[in-house]
Each structure stands twice: as C-alpha cells, then as structure tokens.
N, C-alpha and C positions, 0 to 999 in steps of 0.2 A: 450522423451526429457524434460517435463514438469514436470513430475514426479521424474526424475535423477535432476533436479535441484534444485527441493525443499528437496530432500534426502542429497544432498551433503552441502545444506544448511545448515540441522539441523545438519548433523553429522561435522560441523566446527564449528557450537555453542554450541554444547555440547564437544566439543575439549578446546574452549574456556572457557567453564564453569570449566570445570577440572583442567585449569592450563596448559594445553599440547599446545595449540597456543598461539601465540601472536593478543593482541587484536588491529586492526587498529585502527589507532586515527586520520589518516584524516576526514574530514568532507566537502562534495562536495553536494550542493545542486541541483538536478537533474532536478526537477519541481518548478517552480516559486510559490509564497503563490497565487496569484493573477490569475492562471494558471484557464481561463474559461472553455477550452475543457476540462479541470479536473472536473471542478465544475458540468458542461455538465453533465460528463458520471456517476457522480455522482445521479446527480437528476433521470435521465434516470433510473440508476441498483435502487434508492431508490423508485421510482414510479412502479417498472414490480410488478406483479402481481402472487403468487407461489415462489417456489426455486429456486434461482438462482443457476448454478451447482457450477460455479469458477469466484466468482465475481472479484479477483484479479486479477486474468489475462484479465478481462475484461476490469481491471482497467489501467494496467501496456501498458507502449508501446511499443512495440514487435521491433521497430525498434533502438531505444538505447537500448535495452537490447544485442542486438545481437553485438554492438563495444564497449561495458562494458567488464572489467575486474570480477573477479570473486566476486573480494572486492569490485566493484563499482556498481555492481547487486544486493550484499545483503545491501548496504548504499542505492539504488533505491529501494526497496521492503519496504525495515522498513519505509524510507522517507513518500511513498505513503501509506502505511496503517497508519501512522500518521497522514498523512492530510485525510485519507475517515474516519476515525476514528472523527476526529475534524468535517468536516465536513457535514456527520453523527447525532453527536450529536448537531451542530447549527442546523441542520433540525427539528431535535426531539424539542428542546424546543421551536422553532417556532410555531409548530402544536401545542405541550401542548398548548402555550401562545394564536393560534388563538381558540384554542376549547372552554379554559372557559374565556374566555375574549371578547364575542361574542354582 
C-alpha cells in the first residue's frame, strides 16, 4: 500500500514533467504553519538516534490521508516535506548558533 502509493506518485510526476497530465493548480493547505504536534514529531524524528527507516510517513497523518483524493495526497506530501524541511533547517542553525556562541 505504501509503496503503490509512492510509485503512482512518481509516475504522475514524471507524467507531468512530460507534458502528458495536466498540472493541478489548486492549492489547499493541509497542516497549519503553527501546527505543534507537527513541530513535536519533528523534534522527536530529529533527536532519535541511528536511521530512521521512513521518516515521512512518520511524519504524514495516516488518518486524512485515507479521505484525501489522489491530488490532495500529493499537495499533503510536498506540503509536509516543505515544512520538515523548514523546520529542519531552523533546528540546524539553532544548534550551529548555540555551539559557537557559547
């Protein structure tokens, strides 16, 4: 199931890269910027310790994924790796800032 959806993913976006779909142009924001349990489960996967195996679906909530449309899954997916991505990187410069700024 996990794996069929990240496949069907890629091959609509390389559908799209070609020219052969039409690219959706809504834009529906899923998770709030302010969204703490995000920020949570954020700090939690950037504090474990080793490899995480699939930290995105760690990240993703398994329960609007499942009354999401197909096009409203991959606008949730990119949504959230934009924001662990963001904030991610405010983590990182935080620690730079507290390391030599001691």
């Amino acid at each position: 199931m996990k794996n069929d959806f990240l496949k069907v993913f890629a091959q609509k976006a390389k559908r799209r890269l070609v020219g052969k779909e039409n690219v959706p142009v809504a834009k529906i924001k899923v998770i709030a910027k302010d969204d703490e349990d995000f920020r949570g489960r954020v700090e939690t996967l950037m504090a474990q310790e080793g490899v995480v195996s699939n930290p995105v679906q760690y990240l993703l909530d398994n329960k609007k994924l499942k009354g999401m449309t197909d096009s409203a899954r991959e606008r949730y997916l990119l949504s959230t790796l934009d924001k662990y991505t963001a904030l991610r990187n405010k983590f990182d410069d935080v620690a730079t800032y507290d390391r030599f700024c001691m």
